[in-house]
C-alpha positions in Angstrom: -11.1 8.1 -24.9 -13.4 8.8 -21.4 -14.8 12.6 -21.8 -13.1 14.8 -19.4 -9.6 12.7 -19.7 -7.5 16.3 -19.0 -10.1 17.2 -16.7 -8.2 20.7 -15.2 -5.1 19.9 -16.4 -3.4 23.2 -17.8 -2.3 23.0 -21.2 -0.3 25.9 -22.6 -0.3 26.4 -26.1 2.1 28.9 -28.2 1.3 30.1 -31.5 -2.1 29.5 -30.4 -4.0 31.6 -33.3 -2.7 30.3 -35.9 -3.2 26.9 -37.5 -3.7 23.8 -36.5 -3.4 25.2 -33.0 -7.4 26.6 -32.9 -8.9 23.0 -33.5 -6.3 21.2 -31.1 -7.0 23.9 -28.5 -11.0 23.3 -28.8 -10.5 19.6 -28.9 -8.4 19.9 -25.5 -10.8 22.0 -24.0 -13.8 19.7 -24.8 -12.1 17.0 -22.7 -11.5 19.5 -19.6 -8.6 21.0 -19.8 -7.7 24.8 -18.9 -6.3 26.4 -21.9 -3.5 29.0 -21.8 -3.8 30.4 -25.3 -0.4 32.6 -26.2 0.3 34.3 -29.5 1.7 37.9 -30.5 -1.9 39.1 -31.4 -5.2 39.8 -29.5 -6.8 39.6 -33.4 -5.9 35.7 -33.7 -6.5 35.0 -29.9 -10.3 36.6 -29.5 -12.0 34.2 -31.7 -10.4 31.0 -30.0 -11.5 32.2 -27.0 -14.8 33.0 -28.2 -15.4 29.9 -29.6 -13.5 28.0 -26.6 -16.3 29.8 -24.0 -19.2 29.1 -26.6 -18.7 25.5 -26.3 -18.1 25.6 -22.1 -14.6 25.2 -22.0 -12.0 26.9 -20.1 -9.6 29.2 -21.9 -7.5 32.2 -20.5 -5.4 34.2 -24.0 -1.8 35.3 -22.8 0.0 38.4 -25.4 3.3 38.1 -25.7 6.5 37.2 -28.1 7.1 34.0 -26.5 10.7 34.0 -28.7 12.1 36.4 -25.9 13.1 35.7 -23.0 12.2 38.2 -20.8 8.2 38.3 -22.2 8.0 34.8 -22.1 9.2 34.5 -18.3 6.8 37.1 -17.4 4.0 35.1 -19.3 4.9 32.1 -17.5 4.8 33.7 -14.6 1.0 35.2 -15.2 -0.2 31.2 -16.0 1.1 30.2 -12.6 -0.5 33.1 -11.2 -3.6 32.1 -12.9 -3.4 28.3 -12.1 -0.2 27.0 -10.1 0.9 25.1 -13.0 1.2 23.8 -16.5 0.4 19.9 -17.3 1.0 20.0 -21.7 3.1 22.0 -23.5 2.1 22.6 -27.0 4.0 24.5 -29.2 2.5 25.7 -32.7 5.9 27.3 -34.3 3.7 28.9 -37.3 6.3 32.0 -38.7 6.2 31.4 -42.9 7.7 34.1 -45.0 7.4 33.6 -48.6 10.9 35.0 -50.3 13.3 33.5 -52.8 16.8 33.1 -50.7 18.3 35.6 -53.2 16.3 38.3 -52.1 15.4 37.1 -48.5 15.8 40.1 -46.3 18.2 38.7 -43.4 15.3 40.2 -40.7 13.0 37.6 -42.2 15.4 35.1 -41.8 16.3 35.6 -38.5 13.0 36.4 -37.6 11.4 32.8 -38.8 14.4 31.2 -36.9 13.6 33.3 -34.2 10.2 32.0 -33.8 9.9 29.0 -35.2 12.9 27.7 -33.8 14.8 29.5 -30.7 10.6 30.4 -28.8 10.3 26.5 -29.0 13.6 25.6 -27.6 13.2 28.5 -24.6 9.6 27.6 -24.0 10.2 23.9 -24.0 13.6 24.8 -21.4 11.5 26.8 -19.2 8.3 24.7 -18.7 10.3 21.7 -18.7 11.8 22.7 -15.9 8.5 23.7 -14.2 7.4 20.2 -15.5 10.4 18.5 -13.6 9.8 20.3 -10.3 5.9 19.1 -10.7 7.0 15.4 -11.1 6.3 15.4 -14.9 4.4 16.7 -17.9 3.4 16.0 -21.7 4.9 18.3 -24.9 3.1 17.7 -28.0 4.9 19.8 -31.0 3.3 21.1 -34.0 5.8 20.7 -36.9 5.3 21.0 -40.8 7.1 18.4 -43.1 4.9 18.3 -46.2 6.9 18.7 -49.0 3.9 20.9 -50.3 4.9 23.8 -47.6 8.6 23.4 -47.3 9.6 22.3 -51.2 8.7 25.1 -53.0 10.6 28.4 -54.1 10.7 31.0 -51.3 10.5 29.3 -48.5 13.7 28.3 -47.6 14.0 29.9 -43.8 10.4 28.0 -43.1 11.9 24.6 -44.3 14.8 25.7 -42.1 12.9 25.9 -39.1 10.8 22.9 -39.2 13.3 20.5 -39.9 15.3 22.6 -36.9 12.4 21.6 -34.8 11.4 18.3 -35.6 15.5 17.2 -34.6 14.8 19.7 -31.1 11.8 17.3 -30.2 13.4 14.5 -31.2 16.3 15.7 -28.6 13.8 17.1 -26.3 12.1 13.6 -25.9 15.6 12.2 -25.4 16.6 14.3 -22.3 13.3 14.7 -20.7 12.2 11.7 -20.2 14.2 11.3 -17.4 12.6 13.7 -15.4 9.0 12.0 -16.9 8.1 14.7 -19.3 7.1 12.8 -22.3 7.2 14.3 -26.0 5.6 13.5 -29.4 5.6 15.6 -32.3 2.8 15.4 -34.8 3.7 16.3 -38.6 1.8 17.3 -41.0 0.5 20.4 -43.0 -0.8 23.6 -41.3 -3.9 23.5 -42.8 -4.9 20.2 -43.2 -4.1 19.4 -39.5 -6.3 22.6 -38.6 -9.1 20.9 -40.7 -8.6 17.6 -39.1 -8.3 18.7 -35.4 -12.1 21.3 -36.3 -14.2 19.1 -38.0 -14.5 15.6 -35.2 -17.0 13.7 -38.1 -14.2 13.2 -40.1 -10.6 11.5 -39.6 -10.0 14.6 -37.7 -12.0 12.8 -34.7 -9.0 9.9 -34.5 -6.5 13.0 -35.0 -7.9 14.7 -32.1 -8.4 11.6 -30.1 -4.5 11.0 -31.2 -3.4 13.9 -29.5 -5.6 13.9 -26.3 -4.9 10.5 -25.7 -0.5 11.9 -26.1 -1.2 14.2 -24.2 -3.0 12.1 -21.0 -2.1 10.2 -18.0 -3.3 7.2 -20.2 -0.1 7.5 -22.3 2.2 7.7 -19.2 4.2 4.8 -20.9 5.0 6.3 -24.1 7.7 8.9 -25.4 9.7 10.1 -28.4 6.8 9.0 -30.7 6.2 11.0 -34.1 3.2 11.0 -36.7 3.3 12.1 -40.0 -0.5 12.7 -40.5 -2.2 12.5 -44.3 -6.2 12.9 -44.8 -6.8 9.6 -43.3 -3.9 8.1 -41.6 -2.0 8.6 -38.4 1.7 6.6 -39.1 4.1 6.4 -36.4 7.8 7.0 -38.2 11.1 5.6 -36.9 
């Protein structure tokens, strides 16, 4: 992969505080890009963008609950103010209560559907439109399938939600690439992609070069593709 391959291309990235999203959005930002950081809190947006600056890259942190509609049109609106348009789409859907389904509170259900679920499918809508208008884009989504985060007691509205969103990319890559807006989905565990993407001497360096290279004109020719990612394989699944 050439240094400086998304050289000013503007990558939005949701859920951008929280896991695997920081080392993805560092990564991004070494090759060039303009990062538009979103997430609900200024606490888990101020050290990405500290550490984004520190290493000369380009990052601008957008606050708001980019599950609603009406914050999430007016955010969009601010990044084309800022820079006339958005190249990648990267959504991070990170919401995990931990709650046995018995007791669940039906907020926190709704709430982890909410945002793990319906701010990918609006997000997605509205900058794929943007995306068509432009001639074309790149999504890359974030989605957790280990059975070590989703097969365990209390977590039934998280499982919910990922498996929700790995069959919305799967449709999203469908549809879109008629309008050439390609989409891959990358699946793995929070943490250990957020390991892989940080830390470049290890198989996180492929990872990252994985995703850049998804997300670039060099992959123009490629859509609908998704990786399950362990500590030192990237596989391409059916």
């Amino acid at each position: 992969m050439n240094a400086g391959s998304l050289k000013n291309q503007v990558v939005l990235i949701t859920g951008a505080g929280r896991p695997p999203a920081p080392g993805l959005a560092a990564a991004l930002a070494a090759q060039g890009a303009i990062v538009a950081a979103n997430d609900l809190s200024p606490v888990l947006l101020d050290p990405l963008s500290a550490a984004v600056t520190a290493q000369g890259g380009r990052i601008q942190a957008y606050i708001a609950d980019a599950s609603r509609g009406m914050p999430l049109r007016a955010m969009l609106d601010e990044v084309l103010e800022d820079f006339g348009r958005i190249d990648i789409l990267v959504n991070n859907p990170r919401v995990r209560p931990d709650a046995p389904l018995l007791a669940m509170d039906e907020w926190d259900w709704q709430r982890t559907i909410e945002m793990n679920l319906n701010g990918p499918f609006l997000v997605t809508q509205l900058v794929a439109r943007l995306m068509k208008d432009q001639g074309g884009g790149a999504i890359l989504n974030l989605v957790d399938t280990q059975p070590a985060s989703l097969e365990v007691p209390g977590r039934a509205a998280y499982a919910a939600s990922q498996r929700g969103m790995l069959a919305l990319s799967q449709a999203a890559a469908r549809e879109l690439i008629a309008y050439n807006i390609r989409v891959h989905t990358l699946c793995t565990d929070e943490m250990l992609l957020d390991t892989l993407f940080s830390q470049p001497s290890t198989p996180g360096g492929t990872l990252s070069e994985l995703a850049i290279f998804l997300c670039s004109p060099e992959a123009a020719h490629l859509s609908g593709q998704i990786y399950r990612v362990s500590y030192n394989t990237e596989e391409r699944m059916p």
